[in-house]
C-alpha positions as CSV (number, residue, x, y, z in Angstrom):
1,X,-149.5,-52.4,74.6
2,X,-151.8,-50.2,72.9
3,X,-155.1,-50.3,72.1
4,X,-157.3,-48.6,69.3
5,X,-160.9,-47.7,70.2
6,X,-162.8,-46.9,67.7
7,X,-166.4,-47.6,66.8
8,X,-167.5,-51.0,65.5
9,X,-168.4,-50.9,61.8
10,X,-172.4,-49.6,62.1
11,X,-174.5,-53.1,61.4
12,X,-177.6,-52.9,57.9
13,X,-180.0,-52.7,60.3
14,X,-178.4,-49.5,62.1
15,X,-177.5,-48.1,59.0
16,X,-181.2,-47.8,58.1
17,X,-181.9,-45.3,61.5
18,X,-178.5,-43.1,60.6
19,X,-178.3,-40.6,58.2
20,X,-175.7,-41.8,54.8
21,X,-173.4,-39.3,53.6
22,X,-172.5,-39.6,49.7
23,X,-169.0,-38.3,48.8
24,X,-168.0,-38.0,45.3
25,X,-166.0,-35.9,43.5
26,X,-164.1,-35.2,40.1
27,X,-160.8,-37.2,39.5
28,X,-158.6,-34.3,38.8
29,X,-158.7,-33.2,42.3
30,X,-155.2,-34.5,44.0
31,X,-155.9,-32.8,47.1
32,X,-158.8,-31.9,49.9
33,X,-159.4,-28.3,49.9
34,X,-159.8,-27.0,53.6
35,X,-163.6,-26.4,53.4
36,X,-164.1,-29.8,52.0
37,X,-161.9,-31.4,55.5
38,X,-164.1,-29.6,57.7
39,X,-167.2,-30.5,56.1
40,X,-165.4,-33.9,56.1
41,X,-164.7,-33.3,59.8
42,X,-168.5,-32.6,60.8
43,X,-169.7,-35.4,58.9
44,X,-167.4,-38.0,61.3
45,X,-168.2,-35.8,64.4
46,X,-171.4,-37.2,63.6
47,X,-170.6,-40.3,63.4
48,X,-172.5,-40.5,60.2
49,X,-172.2,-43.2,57.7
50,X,-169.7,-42.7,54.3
51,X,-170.3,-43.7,50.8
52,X,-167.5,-43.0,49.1
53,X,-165.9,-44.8,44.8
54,X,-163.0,-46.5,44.1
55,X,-161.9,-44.2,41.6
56,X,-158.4,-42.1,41.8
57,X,-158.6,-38.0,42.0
58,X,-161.2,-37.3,45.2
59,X,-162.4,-40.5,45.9
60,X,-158.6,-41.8,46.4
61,X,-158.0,-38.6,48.7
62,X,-161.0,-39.0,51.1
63,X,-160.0,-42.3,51.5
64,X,-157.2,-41.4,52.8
65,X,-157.8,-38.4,55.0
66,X,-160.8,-41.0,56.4
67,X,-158.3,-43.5,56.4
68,X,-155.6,-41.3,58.7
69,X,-158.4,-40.2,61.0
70,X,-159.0,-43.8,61.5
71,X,-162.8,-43.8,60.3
72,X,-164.7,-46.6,60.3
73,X,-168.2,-45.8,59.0
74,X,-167.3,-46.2,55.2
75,X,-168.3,-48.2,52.9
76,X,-167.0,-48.1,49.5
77,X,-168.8,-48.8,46.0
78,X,-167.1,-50.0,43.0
79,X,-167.5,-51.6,39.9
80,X,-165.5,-54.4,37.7
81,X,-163.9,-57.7,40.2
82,X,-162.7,-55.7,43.0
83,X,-162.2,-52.6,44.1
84,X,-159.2,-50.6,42.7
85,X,-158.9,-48.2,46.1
86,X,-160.1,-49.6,49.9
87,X,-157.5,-47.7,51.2
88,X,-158.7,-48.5,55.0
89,X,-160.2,-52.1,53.8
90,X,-163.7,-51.0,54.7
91,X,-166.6,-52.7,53.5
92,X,-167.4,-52.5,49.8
93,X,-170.3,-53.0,47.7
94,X,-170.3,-54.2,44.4
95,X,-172.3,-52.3,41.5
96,X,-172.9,-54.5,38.4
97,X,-174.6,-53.2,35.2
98,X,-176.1,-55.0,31.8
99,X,-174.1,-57.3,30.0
100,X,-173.1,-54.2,27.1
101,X,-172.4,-51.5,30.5
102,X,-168.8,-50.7,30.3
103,X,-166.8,-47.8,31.1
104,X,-169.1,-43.8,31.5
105,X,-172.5,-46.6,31.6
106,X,-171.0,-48.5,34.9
107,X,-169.7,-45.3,36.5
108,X,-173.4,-43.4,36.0
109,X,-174.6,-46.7,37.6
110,X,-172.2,-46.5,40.5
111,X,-173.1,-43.1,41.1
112,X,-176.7,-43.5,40.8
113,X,-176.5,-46.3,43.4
114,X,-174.8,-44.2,46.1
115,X,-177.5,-41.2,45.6
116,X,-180.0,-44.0,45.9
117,X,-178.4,-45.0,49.2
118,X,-177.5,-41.5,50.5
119,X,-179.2,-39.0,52.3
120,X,-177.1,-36.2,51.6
121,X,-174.3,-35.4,49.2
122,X,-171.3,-33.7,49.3
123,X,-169.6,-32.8,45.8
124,X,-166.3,-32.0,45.4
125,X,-166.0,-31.0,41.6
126,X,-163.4,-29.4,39.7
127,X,-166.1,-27.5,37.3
128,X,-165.1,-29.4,34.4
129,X,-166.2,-33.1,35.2
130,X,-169.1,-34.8,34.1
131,X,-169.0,-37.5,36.3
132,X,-169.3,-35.6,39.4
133,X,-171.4,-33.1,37.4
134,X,-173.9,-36.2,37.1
135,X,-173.2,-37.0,40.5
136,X,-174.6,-33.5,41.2
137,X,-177.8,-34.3,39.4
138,X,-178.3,-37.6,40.4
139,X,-178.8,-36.1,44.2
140,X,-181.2,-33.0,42.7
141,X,-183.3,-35.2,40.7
142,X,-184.0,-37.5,44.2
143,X,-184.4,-34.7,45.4
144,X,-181.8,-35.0,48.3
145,X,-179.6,-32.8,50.2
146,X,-176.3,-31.7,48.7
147,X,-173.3,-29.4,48.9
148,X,-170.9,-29.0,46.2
149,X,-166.9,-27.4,47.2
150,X,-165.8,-25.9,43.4
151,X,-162.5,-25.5,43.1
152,X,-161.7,-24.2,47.1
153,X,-165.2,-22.6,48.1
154,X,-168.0,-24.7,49.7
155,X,-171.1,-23.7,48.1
156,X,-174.3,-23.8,49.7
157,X,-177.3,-25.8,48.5
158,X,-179.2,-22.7,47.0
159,X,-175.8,-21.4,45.5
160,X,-175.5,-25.1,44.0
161,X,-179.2,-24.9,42.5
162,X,-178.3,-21.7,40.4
163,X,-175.0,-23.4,38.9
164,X,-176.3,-26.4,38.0
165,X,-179.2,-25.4,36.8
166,X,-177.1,-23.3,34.4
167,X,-175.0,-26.2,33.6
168,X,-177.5,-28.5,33.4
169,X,-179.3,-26.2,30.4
170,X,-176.0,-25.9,28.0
């Protein structure tokens, strides 16, 4: 018979002594990119805490590489009934908005609750997406700890600064 041993899911009032590690990223993105796994990697060596969305792209495939290396610190944040991805049935927490949010609205909601309950970020953005481009800014503006992987290159926090803060200016 086997056995799995793996850590119990951290209890709320652990959570509150660990560091949380937001990961969000654009929904274009159909696979992890090396750097991004072995940031991924160090963040479960850690034993660290994992917000991660619902949404298809690079929410979908970190659910799944957490998922295959059998990680148990995640918990995942959606909006609408139920979540449309809990690949490994973690726990999930429900964003709601106004009565008119809908669609963009309930995702920038979303998002801002998960840099609310983060730490740090870690961004994995194809260039071209807002959503992870306000994921981005929603960390700056607390201002919290972030890396961003663009396109296949991790890109360090004072790296990130300088392209946002272009971006951010269009």
């Amino acid at each position: 018979m086997l056995y799995s041993i793996l850590p119990a899911p951290p209890s709320k009032e652990f959570r509150r002594l660990q560091p949380v590690i937001f990961i969000s990223g654009s929904a274009s993105i159909n696979k992890l990119p090396a750097c991004a796994i072995k940031k991924i990697d160090s963040i479960m060596s850690g034993n660290l805490i994992i917000l991660v969305g619902d949404a298809k792209g690079a929410d979908l495939e970190v659910q799944k590489y957490l998922s295959k290396k059998r990680y148990d610190r995640v918990i995942v944040y959606f909006t609408g009934t139920e979540s449309k991805n809990n690949v490994g049935g973690w726990e999930t927490k429900k964003i709601t908005g106004g009565a008119n949010a809908k669609g963009r609205d309930l995702y920038a909601l979303k998002e801002s609750a998960m840099a609310d309950d983060a730490d740090y970020g870690l961004m994995l953005w194809d260039g071209v997406s807002i959503e992870t481009l306000n994921a981005i800014k929603e960390m700056k503006n607390r201002n919290k700890g972030f890396s961003v992987v663009l396109d296949r290159t991790l890109i360090d926090e004072a790296t990130s600064d300088i392209i946002i803060n272009t971006l951010m200016n269009r």
